[in-house]
PDB file of N, CA, C and O in Angstrom:
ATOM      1  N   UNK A   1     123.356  54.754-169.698  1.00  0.00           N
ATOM      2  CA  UNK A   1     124.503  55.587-169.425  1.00  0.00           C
ATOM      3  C   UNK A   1     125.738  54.701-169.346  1.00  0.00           C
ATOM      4  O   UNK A   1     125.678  53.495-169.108  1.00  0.00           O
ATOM      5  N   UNK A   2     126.826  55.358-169.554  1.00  0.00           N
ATOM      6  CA  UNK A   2     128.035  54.414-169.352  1.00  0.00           C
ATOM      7  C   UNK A   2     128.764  54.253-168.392  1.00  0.00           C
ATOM      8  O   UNK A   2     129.279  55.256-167.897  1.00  0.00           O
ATOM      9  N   UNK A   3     128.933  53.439-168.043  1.00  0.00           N
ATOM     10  CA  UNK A   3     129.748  53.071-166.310  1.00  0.00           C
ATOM     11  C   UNK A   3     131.261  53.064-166.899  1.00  0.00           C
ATOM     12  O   UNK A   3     131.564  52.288-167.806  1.00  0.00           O
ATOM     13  N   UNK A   4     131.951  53.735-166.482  1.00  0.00           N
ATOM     14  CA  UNK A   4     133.781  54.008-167.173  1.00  0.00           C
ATOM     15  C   UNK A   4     134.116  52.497-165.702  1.00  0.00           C
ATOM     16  O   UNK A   4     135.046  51.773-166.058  1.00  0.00           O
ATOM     17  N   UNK A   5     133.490  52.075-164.299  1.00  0.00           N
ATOM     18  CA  UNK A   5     133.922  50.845-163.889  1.00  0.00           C
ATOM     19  C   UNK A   5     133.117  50.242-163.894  1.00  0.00           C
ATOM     20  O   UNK A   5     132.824  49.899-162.749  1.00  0.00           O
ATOM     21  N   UNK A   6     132.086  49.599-165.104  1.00  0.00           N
ATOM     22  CA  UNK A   6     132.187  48.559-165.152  1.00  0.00           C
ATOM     23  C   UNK A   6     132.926  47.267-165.990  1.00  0.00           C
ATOM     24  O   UNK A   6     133.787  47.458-166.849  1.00  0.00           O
ATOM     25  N   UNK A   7     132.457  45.978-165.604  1.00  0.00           N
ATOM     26  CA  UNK A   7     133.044  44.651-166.185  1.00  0.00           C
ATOM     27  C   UNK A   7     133.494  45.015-167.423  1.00  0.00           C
ATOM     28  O   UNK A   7     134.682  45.142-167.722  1.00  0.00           O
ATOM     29  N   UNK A   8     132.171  45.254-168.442  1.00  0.00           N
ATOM     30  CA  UNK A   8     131.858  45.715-169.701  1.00  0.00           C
ATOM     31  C   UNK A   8     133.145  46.791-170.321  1.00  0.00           C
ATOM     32  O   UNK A   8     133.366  47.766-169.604  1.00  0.00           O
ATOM     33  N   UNK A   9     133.795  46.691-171.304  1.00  0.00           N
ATOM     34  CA  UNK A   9     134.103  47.862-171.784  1.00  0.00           C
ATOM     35  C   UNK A   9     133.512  49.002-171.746  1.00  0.00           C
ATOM     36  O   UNK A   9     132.386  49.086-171.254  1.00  0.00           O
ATOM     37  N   UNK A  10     134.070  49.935-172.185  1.00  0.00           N
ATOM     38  CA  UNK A  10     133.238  51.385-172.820  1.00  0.00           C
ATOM     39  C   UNK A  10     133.169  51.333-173.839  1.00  0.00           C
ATOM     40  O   UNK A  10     132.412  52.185-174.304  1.00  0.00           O
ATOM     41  N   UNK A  11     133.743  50.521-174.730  1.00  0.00           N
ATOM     42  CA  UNK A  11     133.659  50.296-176.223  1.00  0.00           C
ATOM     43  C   UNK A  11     132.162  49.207-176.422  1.00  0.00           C
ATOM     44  O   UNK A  11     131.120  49.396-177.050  1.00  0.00           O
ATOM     45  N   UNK A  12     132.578  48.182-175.677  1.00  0.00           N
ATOM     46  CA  UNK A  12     131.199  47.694-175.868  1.00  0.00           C
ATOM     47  C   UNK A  12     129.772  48.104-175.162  1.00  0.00           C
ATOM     48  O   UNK A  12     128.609  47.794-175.419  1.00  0.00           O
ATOM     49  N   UNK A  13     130.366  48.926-174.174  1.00  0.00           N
ATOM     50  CA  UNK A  13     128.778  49.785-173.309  1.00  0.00           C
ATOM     51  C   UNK A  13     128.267  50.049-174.631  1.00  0.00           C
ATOM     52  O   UNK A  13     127.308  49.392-175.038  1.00  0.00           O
ATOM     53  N   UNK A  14     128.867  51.047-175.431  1.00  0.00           N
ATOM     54  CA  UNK A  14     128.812  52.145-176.668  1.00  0.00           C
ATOM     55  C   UNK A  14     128.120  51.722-177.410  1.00  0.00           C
ATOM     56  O   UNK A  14     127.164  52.339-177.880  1.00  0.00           O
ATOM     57  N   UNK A  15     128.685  49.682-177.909  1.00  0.00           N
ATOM     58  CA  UNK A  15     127.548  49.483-179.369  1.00  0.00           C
ATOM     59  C   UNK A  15     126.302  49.112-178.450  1.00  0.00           C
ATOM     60  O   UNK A  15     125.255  49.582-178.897  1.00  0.00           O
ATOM     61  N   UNK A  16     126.172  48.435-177.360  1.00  0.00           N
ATOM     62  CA  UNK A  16     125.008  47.847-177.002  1.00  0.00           C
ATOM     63  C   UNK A  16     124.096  49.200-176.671  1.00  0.00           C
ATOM     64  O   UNK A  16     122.887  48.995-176.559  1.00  0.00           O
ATOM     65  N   UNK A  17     124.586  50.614-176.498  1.00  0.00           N
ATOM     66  CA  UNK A  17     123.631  51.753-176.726  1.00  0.00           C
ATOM     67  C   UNK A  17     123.605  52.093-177.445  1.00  0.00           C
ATOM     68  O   UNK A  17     122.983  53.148-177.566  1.00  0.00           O
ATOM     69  N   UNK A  18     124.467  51.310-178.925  1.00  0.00           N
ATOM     70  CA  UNK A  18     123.966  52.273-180.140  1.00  0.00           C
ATOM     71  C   UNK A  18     124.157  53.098-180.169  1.00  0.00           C
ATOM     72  O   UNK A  18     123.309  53.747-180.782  1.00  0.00           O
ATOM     73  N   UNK A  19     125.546  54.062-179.514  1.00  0.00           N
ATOM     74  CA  UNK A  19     126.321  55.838-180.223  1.00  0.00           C
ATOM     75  C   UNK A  19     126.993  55.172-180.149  1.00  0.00           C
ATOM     76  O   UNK A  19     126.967  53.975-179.863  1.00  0.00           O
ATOM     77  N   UNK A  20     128.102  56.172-180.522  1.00  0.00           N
ATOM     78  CA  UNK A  20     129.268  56.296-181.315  1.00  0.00           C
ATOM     79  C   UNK A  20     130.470  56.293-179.959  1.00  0.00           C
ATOM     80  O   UNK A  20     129.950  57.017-179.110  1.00  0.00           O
ATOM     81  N   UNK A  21     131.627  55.867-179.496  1.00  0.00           N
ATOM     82  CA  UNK A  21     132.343  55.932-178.896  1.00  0.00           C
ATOM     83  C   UNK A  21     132.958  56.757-178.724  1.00  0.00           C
ATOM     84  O   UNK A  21     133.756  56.742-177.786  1.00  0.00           O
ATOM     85  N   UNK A  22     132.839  57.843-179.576  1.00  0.00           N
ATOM     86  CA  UNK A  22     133.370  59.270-179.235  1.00  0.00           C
ATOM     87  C   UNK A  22     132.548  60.037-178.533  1.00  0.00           C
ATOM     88  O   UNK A  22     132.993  60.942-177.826  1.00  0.00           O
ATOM     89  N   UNK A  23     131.257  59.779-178.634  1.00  0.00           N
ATOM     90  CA  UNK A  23     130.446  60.209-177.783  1.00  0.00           C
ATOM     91  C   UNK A  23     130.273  60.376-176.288  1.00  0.00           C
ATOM     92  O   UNK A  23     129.623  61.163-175.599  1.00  0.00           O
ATOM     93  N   UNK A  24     131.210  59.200-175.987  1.00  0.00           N
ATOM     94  CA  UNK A  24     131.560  58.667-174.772  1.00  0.00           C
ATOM     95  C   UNK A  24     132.598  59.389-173.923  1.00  0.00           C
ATOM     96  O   UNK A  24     132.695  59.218-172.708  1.00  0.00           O
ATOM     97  N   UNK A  25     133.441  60.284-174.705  1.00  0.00           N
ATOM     98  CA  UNK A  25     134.519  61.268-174.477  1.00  0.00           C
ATOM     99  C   UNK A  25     134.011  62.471-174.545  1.00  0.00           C
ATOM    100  O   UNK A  25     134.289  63.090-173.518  1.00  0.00           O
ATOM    101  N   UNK A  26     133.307  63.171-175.387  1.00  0.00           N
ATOM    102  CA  UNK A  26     132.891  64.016-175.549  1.00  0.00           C
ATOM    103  C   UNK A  26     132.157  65.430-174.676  1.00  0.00           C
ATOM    104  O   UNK A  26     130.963  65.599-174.427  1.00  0.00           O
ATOM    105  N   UNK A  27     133.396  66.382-174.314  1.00  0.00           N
ATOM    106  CA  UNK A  27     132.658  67.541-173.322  1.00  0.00           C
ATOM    107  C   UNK A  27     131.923  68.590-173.771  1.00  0.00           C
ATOM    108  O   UNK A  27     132.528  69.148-174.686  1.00  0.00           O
ATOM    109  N   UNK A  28     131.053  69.017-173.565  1.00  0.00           N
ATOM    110  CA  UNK A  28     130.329  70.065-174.420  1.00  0.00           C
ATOM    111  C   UNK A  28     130.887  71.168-174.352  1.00  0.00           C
ATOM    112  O   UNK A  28     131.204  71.585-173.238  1.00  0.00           O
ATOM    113  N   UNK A  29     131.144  71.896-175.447  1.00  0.00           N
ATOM    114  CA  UNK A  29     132.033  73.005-174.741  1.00  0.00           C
ATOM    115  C   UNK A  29     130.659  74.163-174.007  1.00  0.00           C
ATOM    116  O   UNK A  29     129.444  74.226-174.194  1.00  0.00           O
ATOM    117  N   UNK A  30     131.548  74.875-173.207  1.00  0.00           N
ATOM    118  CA  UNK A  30     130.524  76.004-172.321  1.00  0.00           C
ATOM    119  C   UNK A  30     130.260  77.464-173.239  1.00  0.00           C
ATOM    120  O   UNK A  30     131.112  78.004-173.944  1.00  0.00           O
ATOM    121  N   UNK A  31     128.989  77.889-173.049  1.00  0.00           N
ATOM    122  CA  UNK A  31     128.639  78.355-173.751  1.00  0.00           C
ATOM    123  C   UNK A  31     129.621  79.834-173.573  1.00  0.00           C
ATOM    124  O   UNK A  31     130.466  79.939-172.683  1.00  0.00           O
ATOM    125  N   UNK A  32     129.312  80.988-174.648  1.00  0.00           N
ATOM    126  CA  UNK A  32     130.661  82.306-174.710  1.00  0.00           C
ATOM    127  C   UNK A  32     129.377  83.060-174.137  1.00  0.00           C
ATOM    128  O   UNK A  32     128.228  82.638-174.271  1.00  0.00           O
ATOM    129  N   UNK A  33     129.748  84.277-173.456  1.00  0.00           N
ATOM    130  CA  UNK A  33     128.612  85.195-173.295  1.00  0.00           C
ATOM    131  C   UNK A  33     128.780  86.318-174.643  1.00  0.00           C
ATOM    132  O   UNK A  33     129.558  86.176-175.586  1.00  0.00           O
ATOM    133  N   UNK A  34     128.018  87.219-174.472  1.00  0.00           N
ATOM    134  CA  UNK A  34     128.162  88.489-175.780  1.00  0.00           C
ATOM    135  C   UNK A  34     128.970  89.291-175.657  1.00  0.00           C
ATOM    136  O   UNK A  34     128.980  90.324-176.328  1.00  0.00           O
ATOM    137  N   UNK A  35     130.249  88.858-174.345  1.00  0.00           N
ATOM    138  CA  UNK A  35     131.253  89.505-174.884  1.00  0.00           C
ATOM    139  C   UNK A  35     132.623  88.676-175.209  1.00  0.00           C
ATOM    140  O   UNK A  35     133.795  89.030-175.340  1.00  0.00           O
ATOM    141  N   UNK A  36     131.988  87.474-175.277  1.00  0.00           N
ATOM    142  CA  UNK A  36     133.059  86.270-175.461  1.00  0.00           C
ATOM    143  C   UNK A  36     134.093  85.654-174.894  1.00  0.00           C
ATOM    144  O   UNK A  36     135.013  84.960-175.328  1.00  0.00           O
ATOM    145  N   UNK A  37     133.565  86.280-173.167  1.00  0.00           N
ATOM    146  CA  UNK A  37     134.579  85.851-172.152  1.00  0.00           C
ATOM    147  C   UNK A  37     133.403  84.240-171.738  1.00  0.00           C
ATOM    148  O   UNK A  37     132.188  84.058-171.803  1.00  0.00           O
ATOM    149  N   UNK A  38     134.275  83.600-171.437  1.00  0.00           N
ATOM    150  CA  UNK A  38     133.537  81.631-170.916  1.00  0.00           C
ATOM    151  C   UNK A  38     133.524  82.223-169.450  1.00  0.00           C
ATOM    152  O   UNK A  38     134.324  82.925-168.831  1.00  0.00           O
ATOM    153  N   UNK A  39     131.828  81.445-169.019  1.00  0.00           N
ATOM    154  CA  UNK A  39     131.449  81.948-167.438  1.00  0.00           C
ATOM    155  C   UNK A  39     131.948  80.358-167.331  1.00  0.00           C
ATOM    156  O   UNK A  39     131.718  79.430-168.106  1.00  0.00           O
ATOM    157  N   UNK A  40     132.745  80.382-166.040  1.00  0.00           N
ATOM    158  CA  UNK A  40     133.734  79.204-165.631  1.00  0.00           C
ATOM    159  C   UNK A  40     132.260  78.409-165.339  1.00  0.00           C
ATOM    160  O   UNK A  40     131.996  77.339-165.887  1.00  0.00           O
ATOM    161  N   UNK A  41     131.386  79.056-164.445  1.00  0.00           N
ATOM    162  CA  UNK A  41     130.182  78.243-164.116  1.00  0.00           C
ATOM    163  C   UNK A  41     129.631  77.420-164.887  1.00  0.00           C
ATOM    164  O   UNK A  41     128.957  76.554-164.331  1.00  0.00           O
ATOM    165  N   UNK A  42     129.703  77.399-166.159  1.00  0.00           N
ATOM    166  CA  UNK A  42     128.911  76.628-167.274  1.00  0.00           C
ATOM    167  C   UNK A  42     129.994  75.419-167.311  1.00  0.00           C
ATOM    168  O   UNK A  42     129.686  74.227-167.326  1.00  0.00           O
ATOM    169  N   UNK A  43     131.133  75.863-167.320  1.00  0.00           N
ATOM    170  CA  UNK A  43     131.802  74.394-167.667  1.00  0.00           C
ATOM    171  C   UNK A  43     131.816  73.965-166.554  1.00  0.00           C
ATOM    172  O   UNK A  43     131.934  72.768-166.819  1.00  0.00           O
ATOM    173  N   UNK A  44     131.775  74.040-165.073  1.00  0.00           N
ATOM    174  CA  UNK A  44     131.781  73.341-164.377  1.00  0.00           C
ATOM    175  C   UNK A  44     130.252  72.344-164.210  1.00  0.00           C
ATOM    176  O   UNK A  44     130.209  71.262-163.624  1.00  0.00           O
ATOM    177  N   UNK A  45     128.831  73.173-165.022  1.00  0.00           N
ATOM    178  CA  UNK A  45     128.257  72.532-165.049  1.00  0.00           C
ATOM    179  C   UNK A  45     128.381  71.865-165.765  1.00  0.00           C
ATOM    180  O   UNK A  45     127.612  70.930-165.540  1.00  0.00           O
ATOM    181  N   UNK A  46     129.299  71.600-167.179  1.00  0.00           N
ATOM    182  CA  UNK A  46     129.000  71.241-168.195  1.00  0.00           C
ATOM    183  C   UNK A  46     129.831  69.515-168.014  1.00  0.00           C
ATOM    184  O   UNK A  46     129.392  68.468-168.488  1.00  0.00           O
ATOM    185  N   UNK A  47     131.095  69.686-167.199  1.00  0.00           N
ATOM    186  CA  UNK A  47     131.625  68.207-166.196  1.00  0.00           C
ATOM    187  C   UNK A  47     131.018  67.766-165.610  1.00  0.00           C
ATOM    188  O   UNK A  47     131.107  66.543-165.728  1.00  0.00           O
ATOM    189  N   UNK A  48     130.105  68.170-164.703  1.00  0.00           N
ATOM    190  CA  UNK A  48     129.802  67.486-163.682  1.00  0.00           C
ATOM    191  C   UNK A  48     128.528  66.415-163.880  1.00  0.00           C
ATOM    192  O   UNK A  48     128.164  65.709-162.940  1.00  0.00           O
TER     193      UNK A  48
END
């Protein structure tokens, strides 16, 4: 996993795990329900 404080960059956390550094930014978006309103709950799981 990537430590954003450690010594190490996040650029170099990234190659020594082998993804991609965007990966490293990357929020998932929260899922839509079937009527296409976002349940806030998902993205808060989806940060945390």
């Amino acid at each position: 996993m990537i430590d954003r404080d450690h010594v190490l960059s996040i650029t170099r956390q990234a190659q020594l795990l082998n993804i991609s550094r965007g990966t490293v930014y990357y929020l998932p978006q929260p899922k839509t329900s079937r009527s296409g309103a976002r349940d806030p709950s998902d993205y808060e799981k989806a940060v945390a």
